[in-house]
C-alpha positions in Angstrom: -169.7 70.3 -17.3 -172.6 68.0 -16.8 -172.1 67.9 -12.8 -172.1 71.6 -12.8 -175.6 71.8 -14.2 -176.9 68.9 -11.7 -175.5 71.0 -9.2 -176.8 74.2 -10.7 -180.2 72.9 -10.8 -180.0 71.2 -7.4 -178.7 73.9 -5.5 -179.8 76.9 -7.1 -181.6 78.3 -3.9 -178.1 78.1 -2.4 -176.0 79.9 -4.7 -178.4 82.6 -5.3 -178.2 83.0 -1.4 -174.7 83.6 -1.8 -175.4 86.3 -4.7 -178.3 87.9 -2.6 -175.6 88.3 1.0 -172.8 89.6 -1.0 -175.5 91.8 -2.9 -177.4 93.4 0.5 -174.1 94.0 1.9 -172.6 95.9 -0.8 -176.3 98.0 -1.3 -175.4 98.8 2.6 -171.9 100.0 1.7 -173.1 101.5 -1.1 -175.8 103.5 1.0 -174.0 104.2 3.7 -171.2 105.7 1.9 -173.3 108.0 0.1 -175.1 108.7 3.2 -172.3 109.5 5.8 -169.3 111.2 2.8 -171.7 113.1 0.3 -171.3 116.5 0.2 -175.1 116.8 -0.5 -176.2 115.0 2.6 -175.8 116.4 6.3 -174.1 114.1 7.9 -170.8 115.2 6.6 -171.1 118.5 7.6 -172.1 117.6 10.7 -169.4 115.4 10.9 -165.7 117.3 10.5 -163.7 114.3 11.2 -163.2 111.6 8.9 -162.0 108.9 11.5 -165.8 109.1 12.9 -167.4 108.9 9.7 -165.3 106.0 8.7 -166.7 104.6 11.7 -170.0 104.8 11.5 -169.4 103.0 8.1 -167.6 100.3 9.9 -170.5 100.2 12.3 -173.1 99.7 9.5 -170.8 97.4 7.6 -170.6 95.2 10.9 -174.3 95.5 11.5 -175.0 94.4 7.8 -173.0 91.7 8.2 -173.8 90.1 11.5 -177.8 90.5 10.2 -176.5 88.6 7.1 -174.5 85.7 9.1 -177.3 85.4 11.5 -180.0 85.3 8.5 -182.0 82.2 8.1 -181.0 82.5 4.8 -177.3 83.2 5.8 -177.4 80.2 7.6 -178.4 78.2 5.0 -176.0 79.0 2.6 -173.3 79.6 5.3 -172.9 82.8 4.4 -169.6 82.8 2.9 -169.9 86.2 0.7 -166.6 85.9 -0.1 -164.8 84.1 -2.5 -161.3 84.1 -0.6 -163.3 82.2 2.2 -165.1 79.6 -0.2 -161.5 78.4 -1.8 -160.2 78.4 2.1 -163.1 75.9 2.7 -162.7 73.8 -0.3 -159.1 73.1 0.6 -160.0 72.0 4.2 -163.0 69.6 2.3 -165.7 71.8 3.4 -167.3 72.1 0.4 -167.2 70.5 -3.2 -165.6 71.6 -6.4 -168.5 72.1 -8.1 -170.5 74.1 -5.4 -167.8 76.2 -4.4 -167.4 77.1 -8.4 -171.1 78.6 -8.1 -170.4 79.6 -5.1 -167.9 82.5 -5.9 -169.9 82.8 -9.0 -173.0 84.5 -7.7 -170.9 86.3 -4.7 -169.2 88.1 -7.7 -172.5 88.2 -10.2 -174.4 89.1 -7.1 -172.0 92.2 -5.4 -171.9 93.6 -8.8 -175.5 93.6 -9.7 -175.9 95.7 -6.3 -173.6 98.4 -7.5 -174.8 98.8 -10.8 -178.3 99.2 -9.6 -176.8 102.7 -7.7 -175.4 103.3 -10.6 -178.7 103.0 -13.2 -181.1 104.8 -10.8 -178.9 107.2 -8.4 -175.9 107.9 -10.8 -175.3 111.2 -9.4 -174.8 110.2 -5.9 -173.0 106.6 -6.8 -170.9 108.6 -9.1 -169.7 111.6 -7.0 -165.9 111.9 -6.1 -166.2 111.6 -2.4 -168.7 108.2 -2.9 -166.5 106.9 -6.2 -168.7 103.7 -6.3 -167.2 102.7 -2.8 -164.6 101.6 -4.4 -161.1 99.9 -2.5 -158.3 100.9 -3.9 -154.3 101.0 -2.4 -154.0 104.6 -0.4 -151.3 106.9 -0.7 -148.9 104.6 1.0 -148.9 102.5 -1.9 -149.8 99.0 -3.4 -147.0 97.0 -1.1 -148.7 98.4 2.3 -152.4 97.9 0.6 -151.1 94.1 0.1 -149.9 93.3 3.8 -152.9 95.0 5.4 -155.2 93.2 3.2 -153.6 90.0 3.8 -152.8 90.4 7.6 -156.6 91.3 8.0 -157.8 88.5 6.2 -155.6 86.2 8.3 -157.0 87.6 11.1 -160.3 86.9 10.1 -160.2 83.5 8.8 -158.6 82.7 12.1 -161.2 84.2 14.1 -163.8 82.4 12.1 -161.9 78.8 12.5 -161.1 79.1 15.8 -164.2 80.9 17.5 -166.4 77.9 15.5 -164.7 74.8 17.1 -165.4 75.8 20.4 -169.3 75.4 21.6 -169.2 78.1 23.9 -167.6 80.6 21.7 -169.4 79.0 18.1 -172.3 81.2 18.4 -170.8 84.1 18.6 -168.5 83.9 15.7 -170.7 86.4 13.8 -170.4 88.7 16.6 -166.5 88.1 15.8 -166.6 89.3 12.6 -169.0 92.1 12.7 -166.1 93.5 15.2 -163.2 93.4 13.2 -164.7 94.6 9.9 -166.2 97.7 12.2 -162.5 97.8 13.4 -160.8 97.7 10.5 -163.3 100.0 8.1 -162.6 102.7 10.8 -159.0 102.4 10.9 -157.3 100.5 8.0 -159.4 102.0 5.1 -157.3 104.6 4.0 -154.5 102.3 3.3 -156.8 99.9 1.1 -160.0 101.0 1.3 -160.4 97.6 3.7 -161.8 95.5 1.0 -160.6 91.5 2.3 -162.8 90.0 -0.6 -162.3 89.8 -4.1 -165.8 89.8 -5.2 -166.3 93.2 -3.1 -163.6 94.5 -4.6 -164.7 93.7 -8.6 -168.4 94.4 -7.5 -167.7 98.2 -7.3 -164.3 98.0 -10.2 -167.0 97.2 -12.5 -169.8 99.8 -12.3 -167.2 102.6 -11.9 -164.5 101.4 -14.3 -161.7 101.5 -11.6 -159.0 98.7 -11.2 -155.9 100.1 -9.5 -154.2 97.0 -8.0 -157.1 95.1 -8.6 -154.6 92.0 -8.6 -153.6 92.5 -4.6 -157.3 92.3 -3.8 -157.4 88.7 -5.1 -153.6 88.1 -4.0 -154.0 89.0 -0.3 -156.7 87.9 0.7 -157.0 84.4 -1.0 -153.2 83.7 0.0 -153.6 84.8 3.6 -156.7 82.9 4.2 -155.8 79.8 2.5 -152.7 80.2 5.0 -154.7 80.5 8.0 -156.9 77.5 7.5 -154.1 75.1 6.6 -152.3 76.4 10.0 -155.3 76.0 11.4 -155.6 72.3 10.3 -152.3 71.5 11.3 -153.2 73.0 14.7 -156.4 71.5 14.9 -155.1 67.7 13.9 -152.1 68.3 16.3 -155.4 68.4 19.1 -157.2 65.7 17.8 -154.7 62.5 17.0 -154.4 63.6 13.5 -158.4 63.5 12.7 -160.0 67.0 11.0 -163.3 65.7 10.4 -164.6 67.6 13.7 -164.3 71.3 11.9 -167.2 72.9 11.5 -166.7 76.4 10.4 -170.0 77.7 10.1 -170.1 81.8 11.1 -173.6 81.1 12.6 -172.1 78.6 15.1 -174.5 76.1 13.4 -174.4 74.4 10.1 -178.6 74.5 9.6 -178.9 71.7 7.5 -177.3 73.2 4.4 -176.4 70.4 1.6 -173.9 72.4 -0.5 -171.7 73.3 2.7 -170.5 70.4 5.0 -168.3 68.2 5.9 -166.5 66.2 3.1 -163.5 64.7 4.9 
């Protein structure tokens, strides 16, 4: 207990980071969402298919993202937003027990605080059917498709991060990476899950609106299927360097940036 209060006190600035990137992205969802589905608003009218509204969503969830990665502030932190990706780090010695603790604290106190602040001061929008809080739950195919797309999308992206990282020419564009596939895979894997990949996302809008169908694939899926990629990944990665993994970096900016609570322990 002690050396998470040291830790709280020395890293505060860090943590709440974390709570402030999860907390801008999901005010974008949430405003987006309302913006592009709400019956109220033009843009669905003006819009008849739902494949291109999903992708402007996608677009603005990318966008959102890559400002958030790129973010002196997202640097800092390394702008995990995510606990599935902190626990993938702490088992490759990224990070330290006790930071990646507050870590996924404040991405979860920090995504739901977001919600709830559409819910206290635009209830009627936050609230309405075709918004529902932007909530990700399994589509009509069911739970067991919801849990393979969530984890074969989160595989995909821990991957993408590890990789693209490691190699100088591609490091700094791993934000770029990302910003892709969640734009890919808002526009075309959301009605089978509502394309969630994060735990904390997924609680952050469960809470506000009271709504936790298979709530338990959304920490399931994408926990297992990154912690799965990254210790592939290490095996690759120590198979390429005589057995040493002390060269990872992992950083979605394609630089570290000095942070304290997120380096290299190994």
């Amino acid at each position: 207990m002690e050396n998470l209060i040291t830790a709280l006190r020395s890293n505060l600035k860090i943590y709440l980071i974390e709570a402030w990137a999860l907390g801008m992205f999901m005010v974008s969802a949430c405003a987006f969402v309302i913006l592009v589905e709400h019956p109220d608003l033009p843009v669905r009218a003006a819009i008849a298919s739902p494949l291109a509204r999903r992708f402007l969503i996608g677009l603005a969830m990318g966008g959102t993202a890559l400002l958030l990665i790129y973010s002196k502030w997202g640097k800092l932190s390394g702008a995990h937003m995510n606990p599935a990706v902190t626990l993938t780090f702490l088992n490759l010695d990224r990070i330290s027990k006790v930071n990646a603790f507050w870590y996924i604290v404040f991405q979860f106190l920090g995504g739901a605080l977001a919600v709830y602040l559409f819910k206290w001061f635009l209830p009627g929008f936050i609230s309405d059917p075709s918004v529902n809080y932007a909530v990700t739950v399994p589509g009509t195919a069911g739970e067991g498709v919801a849990l393979g797309l969530e984890a074969l999308l989160s595989f995909l992206i821990i991957l993408t991060v590890l990789f693209s990282s490691n190699f100088p020419k591609i490091a700094p564009w791993t934000g770029w990476l990302v910003a892709f596939w969640l734009t890919v895979f808002i526009t075309f894997e959301a009605p089978f899950s509502g394309m969630s990949i994060n735990p904390a996302r997924t609680v952050a809008s469960a809470l506000p609106g009271n709504m936790w169908t298979g709530l338990w694939l959304y920490f399931l899926g994408p926990i297992a299927a990154m912690m799965l990629g990254g210790w592939l990944y290490r095996l690759w990665f120590r198979s390429q360097h005589g057995g040493d993994c002390t060269g990872m970096k992992f950083h979605l900016s394609g630089k570290k940036n000095g942070c304290k609570s997120y380096e290299v322990l190994a």
